[in-house]
N, C-alpha and C positions, 0 to 999 in steps of 0.2 A: 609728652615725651615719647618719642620715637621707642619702637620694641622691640631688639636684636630677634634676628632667625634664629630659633633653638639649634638647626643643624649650623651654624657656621658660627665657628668658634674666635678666641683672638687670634690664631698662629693658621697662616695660610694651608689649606688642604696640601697631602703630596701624591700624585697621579702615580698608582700604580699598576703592575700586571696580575690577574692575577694567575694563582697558580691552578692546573689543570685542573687539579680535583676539584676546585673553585668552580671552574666553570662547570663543567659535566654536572654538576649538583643545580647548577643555575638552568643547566639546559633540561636535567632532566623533570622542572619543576614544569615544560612550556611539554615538553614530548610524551612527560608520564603523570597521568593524572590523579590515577587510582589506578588497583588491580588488571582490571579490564582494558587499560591502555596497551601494558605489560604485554596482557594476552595477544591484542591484536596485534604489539610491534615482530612479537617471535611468532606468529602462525604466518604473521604476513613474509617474514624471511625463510620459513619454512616452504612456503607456497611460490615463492621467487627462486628455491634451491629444486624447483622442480619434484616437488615429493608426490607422492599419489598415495600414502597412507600419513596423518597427522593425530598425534593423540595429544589430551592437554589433561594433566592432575591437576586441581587446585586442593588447597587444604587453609581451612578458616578463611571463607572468602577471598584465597589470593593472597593474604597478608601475610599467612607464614610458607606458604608453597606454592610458588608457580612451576611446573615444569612439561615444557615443550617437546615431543618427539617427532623423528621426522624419517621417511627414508628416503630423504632426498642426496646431491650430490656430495655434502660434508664440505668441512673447510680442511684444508693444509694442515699440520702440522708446525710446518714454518709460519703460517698466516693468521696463527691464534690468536697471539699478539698484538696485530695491525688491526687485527679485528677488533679490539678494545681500544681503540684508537680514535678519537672525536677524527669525523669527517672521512674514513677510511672507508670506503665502499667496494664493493663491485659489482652495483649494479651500472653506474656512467663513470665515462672518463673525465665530465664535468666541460667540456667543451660545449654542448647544447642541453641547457636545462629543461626545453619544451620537447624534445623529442623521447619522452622518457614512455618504457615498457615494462616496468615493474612495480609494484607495491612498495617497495621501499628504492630511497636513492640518496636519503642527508647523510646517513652514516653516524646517526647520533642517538638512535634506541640504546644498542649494547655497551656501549661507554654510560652512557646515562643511566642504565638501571645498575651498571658495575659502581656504579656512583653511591647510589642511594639502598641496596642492597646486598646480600651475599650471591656473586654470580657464579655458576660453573657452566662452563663449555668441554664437552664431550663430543667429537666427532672424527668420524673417518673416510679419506675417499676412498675410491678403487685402486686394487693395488697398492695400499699405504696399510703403515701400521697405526691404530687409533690413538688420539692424544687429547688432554685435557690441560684445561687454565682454569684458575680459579681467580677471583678479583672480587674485595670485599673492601664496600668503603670508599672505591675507588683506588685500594690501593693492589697491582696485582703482581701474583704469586708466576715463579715459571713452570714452563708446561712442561708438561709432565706424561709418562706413557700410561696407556688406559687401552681398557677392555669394551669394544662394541663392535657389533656385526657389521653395521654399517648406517650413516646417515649422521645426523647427530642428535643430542641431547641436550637443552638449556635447561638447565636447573635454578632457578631464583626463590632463592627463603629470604623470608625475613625484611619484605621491603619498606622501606623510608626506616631503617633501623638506623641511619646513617644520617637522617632527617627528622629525628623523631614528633617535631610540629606538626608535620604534615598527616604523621599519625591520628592526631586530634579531627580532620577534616573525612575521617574514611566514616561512612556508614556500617551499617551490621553487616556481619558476616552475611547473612542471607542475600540482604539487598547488591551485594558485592558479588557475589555469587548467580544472582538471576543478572547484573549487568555483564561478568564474565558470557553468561548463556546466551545473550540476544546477540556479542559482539562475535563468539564463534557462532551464531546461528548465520548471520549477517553475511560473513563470509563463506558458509557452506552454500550458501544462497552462488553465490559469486563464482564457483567453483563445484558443480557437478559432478566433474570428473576424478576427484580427490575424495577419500573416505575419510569421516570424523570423528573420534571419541570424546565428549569430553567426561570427564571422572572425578566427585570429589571424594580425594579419600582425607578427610578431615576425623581426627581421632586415631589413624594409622589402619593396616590393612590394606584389604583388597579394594577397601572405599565401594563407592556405590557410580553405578551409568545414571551420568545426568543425561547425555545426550549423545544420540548415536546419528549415525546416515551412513552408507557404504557409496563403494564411489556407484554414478549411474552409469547406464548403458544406453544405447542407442544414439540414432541423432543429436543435436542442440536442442531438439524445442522436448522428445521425448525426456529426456535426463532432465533438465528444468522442469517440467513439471511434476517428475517423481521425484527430487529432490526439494520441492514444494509442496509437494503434500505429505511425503514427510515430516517438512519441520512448519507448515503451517496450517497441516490438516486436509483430509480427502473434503473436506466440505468445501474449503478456497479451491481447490482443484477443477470439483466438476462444475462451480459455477464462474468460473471465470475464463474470463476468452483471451484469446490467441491472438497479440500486437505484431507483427511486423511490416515498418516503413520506412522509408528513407527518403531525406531530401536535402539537399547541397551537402554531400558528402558525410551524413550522420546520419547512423541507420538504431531505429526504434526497435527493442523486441522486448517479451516478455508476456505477463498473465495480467490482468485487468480484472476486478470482479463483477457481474451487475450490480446492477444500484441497489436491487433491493437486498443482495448480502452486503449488507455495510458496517461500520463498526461507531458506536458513542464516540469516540473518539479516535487521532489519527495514529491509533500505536499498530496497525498491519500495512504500512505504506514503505517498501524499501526501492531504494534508484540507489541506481550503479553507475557511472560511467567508466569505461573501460574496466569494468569487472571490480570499481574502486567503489566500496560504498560508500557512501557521500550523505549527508546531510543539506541542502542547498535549498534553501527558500524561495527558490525561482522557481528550481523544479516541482514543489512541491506546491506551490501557488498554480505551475501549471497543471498541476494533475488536480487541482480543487475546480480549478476553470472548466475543467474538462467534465466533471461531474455537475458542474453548475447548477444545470437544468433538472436535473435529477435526483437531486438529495438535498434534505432541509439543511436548514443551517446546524443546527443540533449532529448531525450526522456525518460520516467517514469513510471515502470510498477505500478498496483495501486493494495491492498492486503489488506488485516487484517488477520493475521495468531496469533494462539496460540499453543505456546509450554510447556505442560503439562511433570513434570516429579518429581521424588520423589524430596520433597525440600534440602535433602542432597548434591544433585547435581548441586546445582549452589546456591553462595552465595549472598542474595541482601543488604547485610551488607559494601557495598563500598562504600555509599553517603550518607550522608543525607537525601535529598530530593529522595532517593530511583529511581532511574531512569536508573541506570546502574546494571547489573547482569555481572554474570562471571559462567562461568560453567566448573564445574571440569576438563570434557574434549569436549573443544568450536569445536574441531573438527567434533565429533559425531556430534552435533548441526545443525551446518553450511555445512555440507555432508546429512544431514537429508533434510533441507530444500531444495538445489538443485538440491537434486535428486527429489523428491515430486514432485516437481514444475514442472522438465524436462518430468516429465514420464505423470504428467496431462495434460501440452500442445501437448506430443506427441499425447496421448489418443483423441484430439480435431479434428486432421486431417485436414478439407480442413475449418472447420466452422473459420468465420469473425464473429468480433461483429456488432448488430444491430445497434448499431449508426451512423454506413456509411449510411447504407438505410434511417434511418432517415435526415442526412442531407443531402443526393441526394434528400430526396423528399422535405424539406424543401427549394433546391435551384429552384427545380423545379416551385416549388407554383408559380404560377400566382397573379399578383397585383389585386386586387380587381376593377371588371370596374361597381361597381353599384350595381343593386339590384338584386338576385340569380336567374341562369335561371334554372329551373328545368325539368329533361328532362326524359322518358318513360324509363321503367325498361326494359333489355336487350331482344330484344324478343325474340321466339324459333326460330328453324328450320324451325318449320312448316309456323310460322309468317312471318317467312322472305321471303319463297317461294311464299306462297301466296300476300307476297306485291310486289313481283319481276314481275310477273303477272299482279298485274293490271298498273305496269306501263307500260312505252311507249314498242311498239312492238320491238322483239330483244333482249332486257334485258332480261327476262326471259330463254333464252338459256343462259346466263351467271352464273347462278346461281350454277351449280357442278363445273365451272371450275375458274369463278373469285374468286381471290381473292387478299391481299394485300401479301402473302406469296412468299420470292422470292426463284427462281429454279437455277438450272445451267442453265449456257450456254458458248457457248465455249471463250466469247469476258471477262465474269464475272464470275468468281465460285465463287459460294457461297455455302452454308451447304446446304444438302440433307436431309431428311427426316429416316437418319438411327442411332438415339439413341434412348431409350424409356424417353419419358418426365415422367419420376415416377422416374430418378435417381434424384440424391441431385441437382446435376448440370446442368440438363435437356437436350432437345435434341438442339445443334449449329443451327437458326435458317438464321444465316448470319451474315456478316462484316462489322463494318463503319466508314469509314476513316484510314482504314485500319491497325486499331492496337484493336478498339473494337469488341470482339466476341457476339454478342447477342445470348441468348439461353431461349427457353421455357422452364417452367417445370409444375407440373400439379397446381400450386397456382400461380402463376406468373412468372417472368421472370427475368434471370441472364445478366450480364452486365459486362463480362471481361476483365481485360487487360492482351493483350497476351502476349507484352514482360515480363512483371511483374510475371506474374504467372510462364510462362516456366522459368524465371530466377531464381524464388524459386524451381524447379524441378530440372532441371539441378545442382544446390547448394546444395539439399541434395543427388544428387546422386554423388557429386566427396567427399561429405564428409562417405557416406556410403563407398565408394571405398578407402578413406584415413585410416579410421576405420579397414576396412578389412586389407588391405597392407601396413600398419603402416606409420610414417613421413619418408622419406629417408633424411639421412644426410646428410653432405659432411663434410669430414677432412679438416681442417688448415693446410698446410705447417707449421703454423711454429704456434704454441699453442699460444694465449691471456693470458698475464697476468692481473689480476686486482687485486690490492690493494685494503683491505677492512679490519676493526676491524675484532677481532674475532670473535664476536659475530655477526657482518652482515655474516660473513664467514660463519658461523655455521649455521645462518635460511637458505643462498641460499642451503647449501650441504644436510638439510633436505629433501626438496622437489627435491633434482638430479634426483632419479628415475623417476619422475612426468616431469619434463624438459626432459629427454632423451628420454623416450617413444613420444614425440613434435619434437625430433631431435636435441635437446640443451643438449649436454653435457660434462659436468665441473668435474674438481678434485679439490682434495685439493693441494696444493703448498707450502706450509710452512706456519706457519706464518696466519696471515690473509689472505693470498693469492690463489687465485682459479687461477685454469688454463682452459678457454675454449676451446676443442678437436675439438669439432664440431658442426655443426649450420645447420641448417633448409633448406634443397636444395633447396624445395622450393622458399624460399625466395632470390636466390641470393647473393650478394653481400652486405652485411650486418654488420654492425656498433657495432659488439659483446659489445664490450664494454659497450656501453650506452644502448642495450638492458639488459643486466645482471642487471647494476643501476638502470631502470624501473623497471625491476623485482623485486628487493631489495627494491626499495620506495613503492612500492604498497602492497609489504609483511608487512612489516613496518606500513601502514597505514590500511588497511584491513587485515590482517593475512591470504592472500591469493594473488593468483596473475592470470590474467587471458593473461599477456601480451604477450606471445610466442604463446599460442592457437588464441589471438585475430588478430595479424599477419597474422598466416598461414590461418585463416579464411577469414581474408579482401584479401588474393591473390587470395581465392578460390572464392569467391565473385565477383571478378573480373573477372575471367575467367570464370566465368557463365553470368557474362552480357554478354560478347563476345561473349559466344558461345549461345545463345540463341536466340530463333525469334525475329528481329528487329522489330521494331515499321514502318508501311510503306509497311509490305510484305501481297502480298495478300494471304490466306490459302483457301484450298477445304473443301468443307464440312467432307469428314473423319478428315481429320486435326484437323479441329476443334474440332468436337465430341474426337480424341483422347487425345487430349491436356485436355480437361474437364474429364473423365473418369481416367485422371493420376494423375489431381488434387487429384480429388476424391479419389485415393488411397494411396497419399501422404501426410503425418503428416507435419501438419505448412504451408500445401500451400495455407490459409487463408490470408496470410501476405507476402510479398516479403522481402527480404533483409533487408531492411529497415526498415520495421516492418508496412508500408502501405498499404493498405489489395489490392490482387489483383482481386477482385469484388464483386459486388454489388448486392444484391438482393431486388427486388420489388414487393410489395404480390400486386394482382389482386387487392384485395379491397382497397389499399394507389392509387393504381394506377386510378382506377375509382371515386376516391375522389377528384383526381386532377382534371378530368373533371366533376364536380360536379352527378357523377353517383350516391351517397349515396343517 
């Protein structure tokens, strides 16, 4: 027996309209998500109304207080109204939806949150007297005269009070609260020139500064970086470099960190296009690519990049909540950013970031035994001779030849005295425990690991060599079939060229069907098959693949630990001095393999701090 649809009844369905507040409610279920949506839709109308000071109160994570200040241009008094209006904008006239210049353009936040909340609008322009709307529910009040100096005020209590199911989907006030903070962090990222408060005052009061920035000063790149280490710390600041590129009309800029400040995971990674923060898996695949080489799988390179280009060129008209783009052609994009990134880290050479030295000198700190002893400022030469002198008879003939500095000898070799300490690296001073190279330089002193470092050496020189003398193949006896749609057929045989130059390469076979000729000699004895299906999943999900290169990388990675100075061997002092001096001429030998820096540097003055020399 056949089993009626539950939804469809005896008596024919009757198609109707519905009515506005129907819809607004509907729409605001796709444009407002939580709290933080809220925030982003009125900072972003605040920052399209041209403001240069923006404050934001929350109170109970958003859910009973959102409230937006602004001192930008104000709406009409006649235009309060229109403004609560599904589809009422002013930022397009709606004749070209790709050529848009502002963070908002649907006309569907303000109706939407008047929807699902209690909303007030307060504003004034120049030369007007100030005026306020209120609209609760969706249903709204007339406007009315009101008191403000100038700009305007959105005030929103109480949201989904009008929705109350959706109430059931909000997280704790906290976690509402730190997403409110990363989405105006986001944006202060985006906007340099604007100053930000945000404030909760949760409980009532003065409330308390979650987060502050004032607008910056200077240049483009000056202001982005002081508005970066602000909200992301002086530590991303001093170790991260300086992107700007451009190619077919789309130009790169922004901060990069090195490899070896990285993070567990990808929560310091923000892209912008046109000042629009975005979330886009492309981009974000390509900034993975980009670090490839440089950081384990476990690990997260940390960035803020913006990608500026005419707005014809990528549409932000796919969501809603605006957080996805698409760009006419994602390739340029994502070749853009890769290369940038490869060619700034090459540009870095043997430099590590300062946070190692920081927490070697942090591990080093001594426990506190009491009260500080303070101890005489370093004496001279002369000081010292003359105290060598009056001590006991003897000593004084040790003074040109003692010291703590060690020499060869034939039972121990240790570094000699033949590099100039003015290089980056300094002069090999000696060994210990026979994997640490110590070295002088003229501010203080370097701390290397030898196997680490030569293994980064040796790694880019079989890939320099792979580079020059291309992948070597080897032929199939007998060709790999693999079954695949067409259309998988068709992304792997796009990129064949890009596989074959790697030593993987595929034909067409009929059908969905690819034939694998030949594979990676490198590699051995290898599982064609399910290589080509990584490949095909990671195209799939990233519109890229980095899986045949990543391979013949980790053999070559391998074969550089191997052949590289074991941890244990004792080196001469040219040794060492050369091994430092190759560094120094080798791009990425800041970081080993793994992306873990192979050493340390310690300035004279951290160093004399430890033993209370300050």
């Amino acid at each position: 027996m056949a089993q009626s649809h539950p939804n469809i009844g005896e008596a024919p369905r009757i198609i109707r309209q519905l009515d506005e507040s129907a819809i607004n409610r509907i729409a605001a279920g796709e444009v407002v998500e939580r709290p933080a949506s809220a925030v982003k839709e009125l900072v972003e109308n605040a920052i399209d109304a041209g403001a240069t000071r923006i404050g934001i109160d929350i109170a109970d994570g958003g859910k009973t207080l959102i409230r937006v200040t602004d001192d930008g241009c104000g709406i009409p008094a006649d235009e309060l109204h229109l403004a609560l209006s599904r589809h009422a904008t002013s930022k397009i006239d709606g004749t070209d939806l790709l050529n848009i210049h502002t963070f908002g353009f649907r006309g569907e936040a303000l109706p939407s949150l008047g929807a699902v909340g209690r909303l007030t609008i307060t504003s004034r322009v120049a030369a007007a007297d100030a005026a306020s709307i209120r609209v609760a529910g969706g249903r709204a009040e007339p406007v009315k005269p009101a008191a403000l100096n100038g700009g305007t005020v959105v005030d929103l209590r109480d949201l989904f009070y009008a929705t109350p199911a959706r109430l059931k989907f909000m997280r704790t006030d906290r976690a509402e609260a730190r997403a409110i903070g990363d989405t105006v962090k986001r944006l202060a990222m985006a906007e340099p020139a604007i100053g930000f408060t945000l404030r909760d005052v949760s409980g009532g009061g003065e409330g308390r500064v979650v987060f502050r920035s004032d607008r910056e000063s200077g240049n483009l790149f000056e202001a982005l970086q002081g508005r970066l280490a602000r909200i992301l710390g002086r530590d991303f600041a001093e170790n991260a470099l300086r992107i700007d590129a451009t190619r077919d009309g789309i130009r790169l800029f922004g901060y990069a960190a090195l490899p070896t400040y990285s993070r567990g995971a990808a929560v310091a990674q923000y892209l912008f296009v046109n000042g629009r923060p975005v979330r886009d898996k492309m981009l974000g695949g390509a900034l993975r690519a980009a670090y490839f080489d440089f950081l384990s799988r476990d690990r997260h390179p940390a960035a803020a990049l913006f990608l500026e280009c005419d707005p014809t060129l990528v549409d932000v008209n796919v969501h809603p909540a605006k957080s996805e783009v698409r760009f006419r052609d994602p390739g340029v994009a994502r070749g853009l950013i890769v290369s940038a990134l490869r060619h700034a880290l090459a540009e870095t050479g043997h430099r590590a970031s300062s946070t190692v030295a920081n927490a070697t000198l942090g591990a080093m700190t001594p426990e506190p035994t009491g009260a500080r002893v303070y101890q005489m400022d370093r004496p001279s030469s002369t000081a010292r001779t003359a105290a060598y002198v009056a001590q006991s008879p003897g000593f004084s003939e040790m003074s040109d030849s003692y010291s703590a500095r060690l020499v060869e000898t034939p039972d121990e070799p240790v570094a000699a005295e033949t590099a100039p300490e003015s290089l980056p690296l300094g002069a090999a001073r000696g060994q210990v425990h026979e994997n640490y190279i110590i070295a002088q330089t003229e501010t203080g002193m370097v701390i290397v690991d030898q196997h680490a470092a030569h293994e980064r050496l040796v790694y880019e020189k079989l890939k320099r060599q792979m580079a020059d003398n291309g992948v070597a193949a080897q032929a199939l006896l007998i060709p790999e079939i693999v079954d695949l749609s067409a259309s998988e057929a068709a992304q792997l045989l796009e990129i064949a060229d890009d596989l074959s130059r790697l030593g993987l390469t595929i034909e067409p076979f009929g059908g969905g069907a690819i034939a694998i000729r030949e594979t990676p000699a490198i590699l051995g004895e290898v599982n064609a098959q399910a290589m080509v299906r990584d490949i095909l999943d990671e195209l799939i999900d990233l519109g890229s693949s980095q899986t045949v290169q990543a391979r013949i990388e980790a053999i070559l990675s391998r074969i550089a630990c191997h052949g590289s100075v074991r941890s244990g061997r004792r080196m001469r002092g040219e040794e060492m001095n050369a091994l430092l001096r190759e560094m120094e001429a080798t791009p990425h030998s800041g970081q080993c393999n793994h992306g873990r820096p192979t050493y340390v540097e310690l300035k004279l003055a951290d160093i004399e701090r430890l033993f209370g020399r300050t």
